[in-house]
C-alpha positions, 0 to 999 in steps of 0.5 A: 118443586113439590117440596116447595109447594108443601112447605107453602102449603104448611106456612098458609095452612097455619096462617090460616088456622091461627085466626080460628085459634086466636078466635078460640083463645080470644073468646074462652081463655081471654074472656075466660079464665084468662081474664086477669091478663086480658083485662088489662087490654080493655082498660084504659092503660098508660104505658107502652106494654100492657099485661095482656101482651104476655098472650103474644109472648105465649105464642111467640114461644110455641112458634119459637119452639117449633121454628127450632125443632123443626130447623134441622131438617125444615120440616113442617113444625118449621113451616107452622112456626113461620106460619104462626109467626107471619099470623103474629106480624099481621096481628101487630099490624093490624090489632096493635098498630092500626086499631089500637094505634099502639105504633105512630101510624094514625090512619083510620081505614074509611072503606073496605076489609080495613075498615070492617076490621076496625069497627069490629074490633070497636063494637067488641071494646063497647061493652064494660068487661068481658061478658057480652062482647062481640067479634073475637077474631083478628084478621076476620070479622063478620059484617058489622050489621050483624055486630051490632045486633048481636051487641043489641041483644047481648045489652036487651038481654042482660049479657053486656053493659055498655062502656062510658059514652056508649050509652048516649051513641046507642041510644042515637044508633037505635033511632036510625031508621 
């Protein structure tokens, strides 16, 4: 039974730990030095794959290699790998499926966590290129009050330009009272 519990403890722990390094990859490899991958994912594409999908093949490879040390024994490379692997389904979910809507499913969450997630995930595709961008995690994202302002500064001060369109819904945001 202990067992049990310590493998679950692996599984969650890495489940977890995968938000912080896909934030991580998300915000200094892909808005880095990785861009030439990534770019490709905040430019209108017209296929099916995009280059920036060989950051999943990335980590799928490392979980794989990890599920297959660790299947001899079941020992916590097994687990981690499980555990990176669930991250990877939750991120085809929600990322790809829900946001991007790269599978036939066209819901638009109206309330709630969902919905957090899907207005973080465009505030952070409202900048031209990649500097300037805010909210670099997946499956959390901080409040979207905070978002916008930093996206506010972030053009005031020069650090982002706004994509196409952006600009005139902006300009109505900031009237708001």
């Amino acid at each position: 039974m202990t067992q049990y519990f310590v493998n679950a403890l692996y599984l969650l722990g890495a489940l977890v730990a995968m938000e912080f390094v896909a934030w991580a990859a998300h915000k200094y490899i892909m808005h880095g030095w990785g861009w030439a991958w990534h770019r490709s994912h905040h430019e209108p594409g017209e296929g099916v794959l995009e280059k920036n999908d060989l950051y999943a093949v990335v980590f799928a490879g490392l979980s794989i290699v990890l599920i297959a040390y660790g299947a001899v024994d079941h020992g916590p490379t097994y687990w981690i790998g499980l555990g990176m692997t669930l991250y990877g389904f939750l991120y085809f979910l929600v990322h790809d499926g829900l946001v991007h809507k790269r599978w036939p499913l066209r819901y638009i969450p109206r309330s709630g966590y969902l919905k957090r997630l899907y207005q973080a995930h465009r505030l952070h595709h409202a900048v031209r290129g990649r500097d300037g961008c805010v909210s670099f995690g997946f499956l959390l994202a901080p409040p979207i009050s905070v978002l916008r302002e930093q996206l506010r500064d972030n053009v005031r001060n020069g650090r982002a330009t706004l994509s196409e369109g952006r600009e005139e819904r902006s300009q109505m945001t900031r009237a708001r009272p």
